[in-house]
C-alpha positions in Angstrom: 0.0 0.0 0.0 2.8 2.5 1.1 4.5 1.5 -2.3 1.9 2.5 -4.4 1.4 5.9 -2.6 4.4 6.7 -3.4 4.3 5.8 -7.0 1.1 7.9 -7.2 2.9 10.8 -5.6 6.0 10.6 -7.8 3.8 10.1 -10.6 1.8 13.1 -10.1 4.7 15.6 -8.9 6.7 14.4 -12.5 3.3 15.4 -14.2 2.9 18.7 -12.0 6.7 19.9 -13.1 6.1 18.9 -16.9 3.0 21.6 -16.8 5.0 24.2 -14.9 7.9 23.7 -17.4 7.9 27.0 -20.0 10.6 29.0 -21.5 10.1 32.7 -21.2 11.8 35.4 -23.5 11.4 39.3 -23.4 12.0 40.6 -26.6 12.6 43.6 -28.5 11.7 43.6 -32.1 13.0 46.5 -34.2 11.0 45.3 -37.5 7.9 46.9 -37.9 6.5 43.8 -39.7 4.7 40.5 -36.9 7.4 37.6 -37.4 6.2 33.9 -37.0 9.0 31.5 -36.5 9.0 27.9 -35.5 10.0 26.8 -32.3 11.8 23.3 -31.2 11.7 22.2 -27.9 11.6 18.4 -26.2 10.8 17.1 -29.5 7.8 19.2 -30.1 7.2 21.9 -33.0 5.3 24.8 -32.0 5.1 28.5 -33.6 5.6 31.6 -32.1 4.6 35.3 -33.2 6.6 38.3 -32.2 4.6 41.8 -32.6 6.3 44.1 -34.6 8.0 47.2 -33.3 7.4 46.0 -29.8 9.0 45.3 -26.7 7.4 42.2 -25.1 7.5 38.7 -22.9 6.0 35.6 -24.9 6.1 32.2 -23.2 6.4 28.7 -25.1 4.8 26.0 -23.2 6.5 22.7 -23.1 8.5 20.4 -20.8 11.5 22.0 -21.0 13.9 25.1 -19.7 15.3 26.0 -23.3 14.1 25.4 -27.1 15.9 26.4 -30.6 14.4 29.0 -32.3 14.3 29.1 -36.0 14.8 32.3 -38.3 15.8 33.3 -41.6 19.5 33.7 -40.3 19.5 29.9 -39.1 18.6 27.9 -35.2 19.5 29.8 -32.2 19.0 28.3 -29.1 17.4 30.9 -25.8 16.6 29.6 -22.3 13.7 30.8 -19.9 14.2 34.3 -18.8 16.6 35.3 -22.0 15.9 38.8 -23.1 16.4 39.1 -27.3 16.4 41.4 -29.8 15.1 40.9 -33.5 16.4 42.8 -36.3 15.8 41.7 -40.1 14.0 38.7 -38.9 17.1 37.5 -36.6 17.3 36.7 -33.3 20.4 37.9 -31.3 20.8 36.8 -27.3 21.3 40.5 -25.0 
């Protein structure tokens, strides 16, 4: 009986982490144009928009700390809490 309260609790804390789990990113886009870029993280595609000529947070949900962002100037890879900037449609870490 213990054994399988523990499982259960284990179970459900692993499950409780994976929804908690997001990568946050304040960004600064200089364009004035809305850029859409695909986003890569734990496997998982997903698509973000960044407002144009905007400073902003956007958070992609997912199991993970860090994805790989990709733009017109190739993959870059932020973490949660990164602050970027976008110019031409690229990404560059501040």
């Amino acid at each position: 009986m213990k054994k399988a309260l523990f499982l259960v609790s284990v179970s459900m804390f692993l499950t409780i982490a994976d929804v908690l789990a997001a990568v946050t990113i304040r960004y600064y886009n200089k364009d004035s144009k809305v850029h859409t870029m695909k986003v890569y993280m734990n496997g998982q595609t997903k698509e973000v928009k960044f407002s144009g000529s905007t400073t902003s947070s956007v958070t992609i949900q997912g199991s993970g700390t860090k994805c790989v962002i990709e733009t017109p100037c190739g993959k870059i890879e932020v973490n949660d809490g990164d602050k970027v900037e976008i110019k031409d449609g690229c990404i560059k870490i501040n």
